[in-house]
C-alpha positions as CSV (number, residue, x, y, z in Angstrom):
1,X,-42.3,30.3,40.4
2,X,-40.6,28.0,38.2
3,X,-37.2,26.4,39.1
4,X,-35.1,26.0,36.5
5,X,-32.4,23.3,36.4
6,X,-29.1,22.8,34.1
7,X,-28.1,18.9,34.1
8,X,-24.3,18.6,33.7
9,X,-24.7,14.7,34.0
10,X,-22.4,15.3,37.2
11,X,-24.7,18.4,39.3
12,X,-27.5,16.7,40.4
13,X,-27.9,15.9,44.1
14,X,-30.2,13.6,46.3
15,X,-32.1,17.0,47.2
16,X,-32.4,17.8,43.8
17,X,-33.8,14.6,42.4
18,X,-36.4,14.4,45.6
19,X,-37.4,17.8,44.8
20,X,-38.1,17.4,41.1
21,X,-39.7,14.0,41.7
22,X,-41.8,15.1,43.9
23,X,-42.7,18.9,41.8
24,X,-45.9,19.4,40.2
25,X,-46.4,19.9,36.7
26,X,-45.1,23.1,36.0
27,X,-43.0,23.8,39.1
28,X,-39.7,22.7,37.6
29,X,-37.8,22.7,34.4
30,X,-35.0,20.9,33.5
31,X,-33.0,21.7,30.4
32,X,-29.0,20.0,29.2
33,X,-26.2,22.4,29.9
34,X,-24.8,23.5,26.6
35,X,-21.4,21.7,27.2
36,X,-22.8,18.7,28.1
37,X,-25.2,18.7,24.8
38,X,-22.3,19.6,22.8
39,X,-20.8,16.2,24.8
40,X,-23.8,14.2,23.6
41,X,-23.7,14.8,20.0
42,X,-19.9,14.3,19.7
43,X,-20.9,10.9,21.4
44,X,-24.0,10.3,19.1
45,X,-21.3,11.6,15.8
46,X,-19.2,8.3,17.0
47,X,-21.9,6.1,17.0
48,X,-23.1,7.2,13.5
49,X,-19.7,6.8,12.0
50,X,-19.4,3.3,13.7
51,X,-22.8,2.6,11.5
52,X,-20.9,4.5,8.3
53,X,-18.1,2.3,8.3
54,X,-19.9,-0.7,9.4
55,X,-17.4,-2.3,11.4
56,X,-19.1,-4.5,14.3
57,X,-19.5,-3.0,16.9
58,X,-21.3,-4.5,20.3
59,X,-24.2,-3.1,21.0
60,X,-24.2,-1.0,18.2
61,X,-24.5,-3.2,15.0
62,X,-24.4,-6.7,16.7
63,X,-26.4,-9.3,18.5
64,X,-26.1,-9.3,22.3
65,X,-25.1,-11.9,24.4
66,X,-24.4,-15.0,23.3
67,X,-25.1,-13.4,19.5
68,X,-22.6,-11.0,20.0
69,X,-20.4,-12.0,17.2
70,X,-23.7,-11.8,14.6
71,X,-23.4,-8.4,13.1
72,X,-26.8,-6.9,11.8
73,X,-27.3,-5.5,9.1
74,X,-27.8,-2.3,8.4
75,X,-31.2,-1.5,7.4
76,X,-32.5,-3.7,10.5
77,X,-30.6,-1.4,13.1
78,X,-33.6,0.4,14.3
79,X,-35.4,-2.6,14.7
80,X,-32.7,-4.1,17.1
81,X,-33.1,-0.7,19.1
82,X,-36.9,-1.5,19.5
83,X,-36.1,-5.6,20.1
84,X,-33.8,-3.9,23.2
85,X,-36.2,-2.2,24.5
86,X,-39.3,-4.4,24.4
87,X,-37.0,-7.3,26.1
88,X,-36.5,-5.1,29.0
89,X,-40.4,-4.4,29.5
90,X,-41.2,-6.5,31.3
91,X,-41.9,-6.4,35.8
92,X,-43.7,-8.1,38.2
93,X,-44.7,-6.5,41.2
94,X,-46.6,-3.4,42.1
95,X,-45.9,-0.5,39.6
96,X,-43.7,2.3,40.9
97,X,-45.4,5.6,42.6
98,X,-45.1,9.0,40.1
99,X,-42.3,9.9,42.5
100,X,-40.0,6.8,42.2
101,X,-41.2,6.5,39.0
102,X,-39.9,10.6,38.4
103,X,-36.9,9.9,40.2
104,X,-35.7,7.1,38.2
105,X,-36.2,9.1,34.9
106,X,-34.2,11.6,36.2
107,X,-31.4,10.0,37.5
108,X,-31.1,7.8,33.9
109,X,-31.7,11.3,32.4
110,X,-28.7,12.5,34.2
111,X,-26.7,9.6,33.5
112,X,-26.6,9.6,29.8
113,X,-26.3,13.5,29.5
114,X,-22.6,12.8,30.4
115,X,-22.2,11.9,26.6
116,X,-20.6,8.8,26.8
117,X,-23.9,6.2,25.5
118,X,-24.6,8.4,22.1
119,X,-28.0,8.4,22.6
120,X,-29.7,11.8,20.8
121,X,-30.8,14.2,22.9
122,X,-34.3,14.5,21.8
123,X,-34.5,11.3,23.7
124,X,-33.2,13.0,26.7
125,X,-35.1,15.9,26.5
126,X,-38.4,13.2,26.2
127,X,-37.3,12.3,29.3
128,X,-36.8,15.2,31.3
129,X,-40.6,16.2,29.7
């Protein structure tokens, strides 16, 4: 039987997150509650009209750190999303079981289905796959 979980961004315990990290394929499925998808995309509407207007905003249409106060154009946008993300791909050490590796997922998961980050939430739904 398959348990079926609503994420609220705010409902998710310690018991929960062991369980689902530790399900097997199938066993669990994990969906955003309607109000907090409607959250999301208000979220995700702000950060598209901070891109509209074109106003600098940090971390949405500027460097970071100590290029902060370079605003990026446009049309390279979606390749400052991808720069992000490569710089942060990097570890040393031993790679994290399926279960940590689950339960991180899920608690970043839950963390941005609050709708405060704008993020889309067919990248939240990729990660709750």
């Amino acid at each position: 039987m398959t348990k079926q979980y609503q994420l609220t961004g705010t409902n998710l315990t310690i018991d929960d997150v062991a369980l689902i990290a530790k399900a097997r394929p199938g066993e669990v499925k994990l969906q955003i509650h309607p109000e907090s998808l409607s959250k999301m995309k208000k979220s995700r509407q702000v950060v598209l009209d901070i891109v509209k207007k074109g106003k600098p905003v940090y971390g949405i249409n500027t460097g970071f750190g100590a290029l902060a106060s370079k605003q990026i154009a446009t049309e390279d946008l979606a390749q400052l999303q991808y720069n992000l993300i490569r710089s942060h791909c990097t570890g040393v050490g031993k790679p994290f079981s399926r279960e940590i590796t689950r339960a991180i997922m899920l608690s970043r998961a839950n963390c941005l289905i609050q709708g405060f980050s704008g993020v889309t939430p067919e990248t939240i739904e990729l990660l709750l796959e």
